[in-house]
C-alpha positions in Angstrom: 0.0 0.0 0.0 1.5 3.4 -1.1 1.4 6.5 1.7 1.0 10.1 0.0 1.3 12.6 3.1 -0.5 16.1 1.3 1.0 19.4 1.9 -1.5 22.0 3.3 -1.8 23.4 -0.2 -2.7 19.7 -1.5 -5.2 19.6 1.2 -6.6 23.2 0.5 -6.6 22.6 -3.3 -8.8 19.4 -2.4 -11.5 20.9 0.0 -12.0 24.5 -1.9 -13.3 24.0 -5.7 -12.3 27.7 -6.0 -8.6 27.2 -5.0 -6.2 28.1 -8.0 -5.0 24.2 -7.8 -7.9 22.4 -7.4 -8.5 20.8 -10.8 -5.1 19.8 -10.4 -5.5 18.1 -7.2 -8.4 16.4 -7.7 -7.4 15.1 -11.1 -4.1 14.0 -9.3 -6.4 12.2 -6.7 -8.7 10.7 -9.1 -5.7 9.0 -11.0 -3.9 6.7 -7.6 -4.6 3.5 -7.4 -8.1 2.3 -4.9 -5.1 1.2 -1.9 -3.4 4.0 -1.5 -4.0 6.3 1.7 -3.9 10.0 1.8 -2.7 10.8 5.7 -3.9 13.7 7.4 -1.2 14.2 10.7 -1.9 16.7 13.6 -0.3 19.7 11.8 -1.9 18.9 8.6 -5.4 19.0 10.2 -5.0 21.8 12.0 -3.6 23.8 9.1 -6.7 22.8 6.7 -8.8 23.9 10.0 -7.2 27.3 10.1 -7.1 28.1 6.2 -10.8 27.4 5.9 -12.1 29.4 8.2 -9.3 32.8 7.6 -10.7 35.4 5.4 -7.5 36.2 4.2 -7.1 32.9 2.6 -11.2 32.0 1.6 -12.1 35.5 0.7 -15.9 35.4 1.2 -15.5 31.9 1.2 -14.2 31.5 4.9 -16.4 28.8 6.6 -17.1 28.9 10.2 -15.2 26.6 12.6 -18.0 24.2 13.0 -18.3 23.8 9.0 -14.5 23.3 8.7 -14.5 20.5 11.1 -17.7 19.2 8.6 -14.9 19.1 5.9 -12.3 17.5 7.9 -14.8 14.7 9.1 -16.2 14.1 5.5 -12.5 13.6 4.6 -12.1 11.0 7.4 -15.2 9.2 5.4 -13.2 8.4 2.6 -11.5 5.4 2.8 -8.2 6.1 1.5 -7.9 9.2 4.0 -6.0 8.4 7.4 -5.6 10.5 10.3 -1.9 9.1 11.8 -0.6 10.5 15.7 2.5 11.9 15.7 5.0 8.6 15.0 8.1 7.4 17.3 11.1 8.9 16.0 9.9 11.7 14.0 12.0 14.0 16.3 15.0 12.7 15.7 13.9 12.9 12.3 12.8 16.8 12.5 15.8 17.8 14.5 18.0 15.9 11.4 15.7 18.0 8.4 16.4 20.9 10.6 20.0 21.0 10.5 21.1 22.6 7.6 19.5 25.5 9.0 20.8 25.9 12.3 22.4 29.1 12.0 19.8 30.9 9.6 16.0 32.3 10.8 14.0 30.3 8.7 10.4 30.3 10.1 9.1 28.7 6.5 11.7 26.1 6.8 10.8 24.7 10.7 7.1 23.2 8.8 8.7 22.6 5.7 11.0 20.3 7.3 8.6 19.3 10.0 6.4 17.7 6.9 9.6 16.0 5.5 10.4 14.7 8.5 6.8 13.2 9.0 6.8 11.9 5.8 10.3 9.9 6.4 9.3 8.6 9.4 5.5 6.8 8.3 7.0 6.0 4.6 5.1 8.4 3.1 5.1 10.8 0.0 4.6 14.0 0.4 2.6 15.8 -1.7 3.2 19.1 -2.4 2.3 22.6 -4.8 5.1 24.4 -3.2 8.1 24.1 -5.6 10.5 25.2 -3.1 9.4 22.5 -0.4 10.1 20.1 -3.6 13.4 21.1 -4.2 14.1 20.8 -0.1 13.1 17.3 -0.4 15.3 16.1 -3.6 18.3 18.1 -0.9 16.8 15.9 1.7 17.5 12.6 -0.3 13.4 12.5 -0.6 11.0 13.0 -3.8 7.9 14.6 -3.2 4.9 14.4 -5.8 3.2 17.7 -7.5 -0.4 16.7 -8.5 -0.5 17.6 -12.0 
């Protein structure tokens, strides 16, 4: 069975037909095979939860908290979506993805890296839009996939 790990943006793309990306993610969905599993982790879910309902993301489209969680839950229905805890080792992990920017403030880095770090530790892909989270993960010795 085949892990894909979405990026927020993935995940964003997925629940908002008017996100730039959606038709992109969707027809990337559409094409896996019936055993993969999509995984939502802690800091996914709580991401999607926060861009849905922020007007600065949604426009007009924000939702309310209690219809975000409605998203999240019909997303939990599908059954190729998982919701995994927070893995055994994945600090280790995040502390190694971390590294080669000890010495720099990086603030887009420390999530960037926290998803690779996830990602590594369950055996998952990561899924992503962001080209420059791509090209930290080929640096990481890891691919990730841009639905396309």
């Amino acid at each position: 069975m085949t892990l894909f790990f979405p990026d927020l943006n993935v995940w964003l793309a997925l629940s908002d037909s008017g996100h730039i990306h959606s038709r992109h993610a969707w027809n990337w969905m559409k094409s896996l095979p019936r055993d993969c599993r999509l995984v939502f982790s802690r800091y996914t879910q709580v991401g999607l939860l926060r861009l849905l309902v922020t007007p600065s993301v949604m426009g007009s489209a924000a939702l309310t908290v209690g219809k975000a969680w409605g998203i999240f839950d019909r997303w939990l229905e599908d059954p190729r979506v998982e919701f995994y805890p927070e893995p055994r080792g994945v600090d280790v992990a995040f502390r190694r993805a971390t590294a080669p920017f000890s010495a720099q403030k990086a603030a887009k880095a420390v999530g960037d890296c926290w998803l690779l770090a996830f990602a590594s530790v369950i055996g998952a892909q990561l899924v992503t839009f962001d080209r420059a989270l791509c090209d930290l993960s080929r640096k990481q010795g890891r691919a990730a996939v841009v639905p396309a």
